[in-house]
C-alpha positions in Angstrom: -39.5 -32.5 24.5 -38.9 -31.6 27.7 -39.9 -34.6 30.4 -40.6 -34.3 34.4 -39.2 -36.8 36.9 -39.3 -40.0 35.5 -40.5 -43.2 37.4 -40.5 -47.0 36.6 -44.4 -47.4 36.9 -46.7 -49.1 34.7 -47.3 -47.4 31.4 -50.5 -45.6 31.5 -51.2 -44.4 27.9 -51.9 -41.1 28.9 -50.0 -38.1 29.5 -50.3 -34.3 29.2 -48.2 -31.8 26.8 -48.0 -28.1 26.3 -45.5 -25.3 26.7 -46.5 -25.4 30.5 -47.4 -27.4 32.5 -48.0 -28.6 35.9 -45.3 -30.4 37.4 -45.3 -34.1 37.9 -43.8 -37.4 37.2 -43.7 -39.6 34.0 -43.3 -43.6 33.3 -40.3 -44.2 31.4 -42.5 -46.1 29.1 -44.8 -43.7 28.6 -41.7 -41.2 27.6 -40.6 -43.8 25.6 -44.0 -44.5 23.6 -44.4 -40.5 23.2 -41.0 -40.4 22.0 -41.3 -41.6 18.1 -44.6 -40.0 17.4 -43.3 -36.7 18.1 -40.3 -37.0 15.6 -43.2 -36.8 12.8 -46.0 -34.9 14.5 -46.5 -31.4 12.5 -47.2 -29.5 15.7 -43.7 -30.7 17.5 -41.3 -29.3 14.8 -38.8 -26.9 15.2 -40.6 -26.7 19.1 -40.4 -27.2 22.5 -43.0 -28.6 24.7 -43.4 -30.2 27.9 -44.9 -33.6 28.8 -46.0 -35.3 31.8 -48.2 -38.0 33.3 -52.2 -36.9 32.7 -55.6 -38.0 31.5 -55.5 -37.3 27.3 -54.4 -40.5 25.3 -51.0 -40.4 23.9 -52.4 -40.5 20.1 -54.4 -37.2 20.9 -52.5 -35.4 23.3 -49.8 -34.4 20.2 -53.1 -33.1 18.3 -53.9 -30.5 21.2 -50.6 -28.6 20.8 -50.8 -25.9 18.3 -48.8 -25.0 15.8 
């Protein structure tokens, strides 16, 4: 997982992932809540992605990468 600049803002629940994209900033609790659902996500093995602050929720924005 590859994380932007991170900030100490409010969590928002929301962030955006994919092997590109935009840049932008991140709450270190939203890195943090992203963090342990990756470990077991089937589309995050053996891959790299990036994440950032955006609009999906973080239980659905690990179901838009594919495999």
């Amino acid at each position: 997982m590859r994380p932007p600049w991170l900030n100490d803002s409010a969590a928002t629940d929301r962030i955006t992932v994919g092997d590109e994209v935009e840049e932008g900033s991140l709450s270190r609790d939203d890195l943090a809540t992203v963090l342990v659902p990756s470990l077991d996500h089937p589309a995050t093995f053996q891959r790299a992605f990036e994440v950032t602050g955006g609009w999906r929720l973080l239980t659905t924005a690990l179901d838009s990468l594919t495999a």
